[in-house]
C-alpha positions, 0 to 999 in steps of 0.5 A: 175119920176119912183121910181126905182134905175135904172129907176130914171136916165131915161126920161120917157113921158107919154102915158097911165094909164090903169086900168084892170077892171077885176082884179082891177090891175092899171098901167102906161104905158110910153115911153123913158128910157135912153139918145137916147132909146125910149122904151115902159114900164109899171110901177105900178101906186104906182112908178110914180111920177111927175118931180118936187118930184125930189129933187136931187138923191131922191124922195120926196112927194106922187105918182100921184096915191096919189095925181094927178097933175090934176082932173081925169073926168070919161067919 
């Protein structure tokens, strides 16, 4: 889930979580969007959300930057 006004009526799968180590900058890269699209978009890291902070038209608990569903492994 991305918490975005337009973007929350949207499908979107993820592809990637990309960290520029130059500038520290961190975002997510996804693909979907409407009902038939499959666009490529990039979210802030802070704006996404896993499906089950869905609760009706809002949004409820932390971003997955706060707190992963699983265990992030360097390597």
């Amino acid at each position: 889930m991305v918490d975005r006004p337009k973007e929350r009526r949207s499908t979107f799968a993820f592809v990637a979580f990309v960290r520029n180590t130059d500038t520290g900058d961190e975002w997510v890269e996804v693909r979907g969007g409407r009902n038939g699209e499959m666009r490529d978009r990039s979210f802030s890291a802070e704006s996404v959300y896993p499906a089950s902070a869905r609760k009706g038209p809002r949004l409820v608990g932390a971003p997955l930057m706060m707190a992963p569903q699983l265990p992030f492994t360097a390597g």
